[in-house]
C-alpha positions as CSV (number, residue, x, y, z in Angstrom):
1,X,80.4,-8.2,180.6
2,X,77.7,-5.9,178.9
3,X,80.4,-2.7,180.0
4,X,83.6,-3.8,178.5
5,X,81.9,-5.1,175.4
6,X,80.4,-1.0,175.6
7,X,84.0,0.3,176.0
8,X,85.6,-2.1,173.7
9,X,82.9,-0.4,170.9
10,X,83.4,2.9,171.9
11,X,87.3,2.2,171.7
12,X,87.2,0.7,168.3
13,X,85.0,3.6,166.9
14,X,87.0,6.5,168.4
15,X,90.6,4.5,166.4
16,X,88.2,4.4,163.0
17,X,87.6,8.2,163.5
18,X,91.3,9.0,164.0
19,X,92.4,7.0,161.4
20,X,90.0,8.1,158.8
21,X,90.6,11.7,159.9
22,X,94.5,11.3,159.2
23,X,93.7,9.8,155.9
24,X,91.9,12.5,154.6
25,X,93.1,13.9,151.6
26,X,94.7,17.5,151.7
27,X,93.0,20.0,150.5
28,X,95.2,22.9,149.8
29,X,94.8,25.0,153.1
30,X,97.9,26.1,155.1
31,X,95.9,24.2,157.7
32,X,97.0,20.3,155.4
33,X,100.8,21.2,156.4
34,X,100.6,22.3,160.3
35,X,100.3,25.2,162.0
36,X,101.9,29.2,163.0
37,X,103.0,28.9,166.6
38,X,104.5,31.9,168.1
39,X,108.5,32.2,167.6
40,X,109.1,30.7,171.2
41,X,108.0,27.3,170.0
42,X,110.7,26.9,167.4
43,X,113.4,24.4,167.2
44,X,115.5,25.9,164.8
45,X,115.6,28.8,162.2
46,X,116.0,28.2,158.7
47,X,116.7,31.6,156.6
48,X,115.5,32.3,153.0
49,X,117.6,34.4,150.9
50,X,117.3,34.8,147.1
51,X,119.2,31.8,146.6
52,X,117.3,29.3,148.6
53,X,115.1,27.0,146.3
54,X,114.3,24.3,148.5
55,X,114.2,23.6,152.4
56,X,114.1,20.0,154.4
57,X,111.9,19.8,157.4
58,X,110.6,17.3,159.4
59,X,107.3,16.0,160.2
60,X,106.3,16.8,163.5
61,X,109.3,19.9,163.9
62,X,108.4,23.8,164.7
63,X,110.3,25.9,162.6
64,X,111.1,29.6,162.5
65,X,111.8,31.5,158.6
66,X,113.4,34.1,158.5
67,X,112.6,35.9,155.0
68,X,113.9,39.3,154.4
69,X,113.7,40.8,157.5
70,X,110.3,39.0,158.7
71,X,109.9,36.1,160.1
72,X,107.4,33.6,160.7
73,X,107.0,30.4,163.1
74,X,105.5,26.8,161.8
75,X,104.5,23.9,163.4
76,X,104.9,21.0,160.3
77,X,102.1,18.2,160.6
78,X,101.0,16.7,157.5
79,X,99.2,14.1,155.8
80,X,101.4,11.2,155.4
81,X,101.0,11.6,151.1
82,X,102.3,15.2,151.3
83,X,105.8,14.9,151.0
84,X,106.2,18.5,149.4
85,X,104.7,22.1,148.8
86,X,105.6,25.6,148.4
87,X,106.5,27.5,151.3
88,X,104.2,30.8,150.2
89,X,101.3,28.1,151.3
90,X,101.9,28.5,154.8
91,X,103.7,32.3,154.9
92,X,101.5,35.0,156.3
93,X,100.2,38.0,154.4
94,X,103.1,40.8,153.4
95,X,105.5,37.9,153.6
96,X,107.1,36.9,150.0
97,X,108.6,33.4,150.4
98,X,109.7,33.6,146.4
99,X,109.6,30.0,145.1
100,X,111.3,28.1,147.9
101,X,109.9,24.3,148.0
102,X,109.5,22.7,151.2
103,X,110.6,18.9,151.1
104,X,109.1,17.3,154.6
105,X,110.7,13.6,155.9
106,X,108.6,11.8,158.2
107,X,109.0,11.3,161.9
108,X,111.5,8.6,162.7
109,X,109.2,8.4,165.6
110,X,106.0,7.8,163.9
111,X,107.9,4.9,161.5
112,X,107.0,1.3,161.8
């Protein structure tokens, strides 16, 4: 009895970890919406010209920008309060995104 009543603690306390951990609030980094991957990981390819104001991606999708001749690959995973940013947040150095929004939808995977 002593054992499971251990694990079932050590269960509990790893799920109030995680959960405060994805409730944290963002911060500004690149690091609050995801992550560069390298171009082999993406999904798609979305390309930013000087007409593109905003793009739609979704939580949880890996996504290649091609801007001007460079390109970058991102890996999107937010807080669940970001809904929005600019995409100069997350483009590298030397690469000038212009004032393109980024709208992110959740995961229909992760909806209850």
């Amino acid at each position: 009895m002593n054992i499971k009543h251990t694990i079932a603690i050590a269960a509990l306390s790893a799920l109030a970890l995680t959960g405060a951990a994805h409730a944290a609030p963002p911060s500004g980094t690149a690091a609050d919406y995801g992550v560069a991957v390298p171009a082999a990981a993406a999904q798609r390819a979305i390309t930013i010209n000087a007409d593109t104001k905003w793009v739609n991606v979704t939580d949880g999708e890996t996504v290649r920008f091609d801007v001007n001749g460079q390109s970058f690959t991102w890996h999107f995973s937010t807080y669940p309060q970001i809904s929005s940013f600019d995409l100069a947040r997350i483009a590298p150095a030397g690469v000038t995104a212009g004032s393109v929004r980024v709208y992110i939808a959740t995961n229909p995977l992760y909806r209850g």
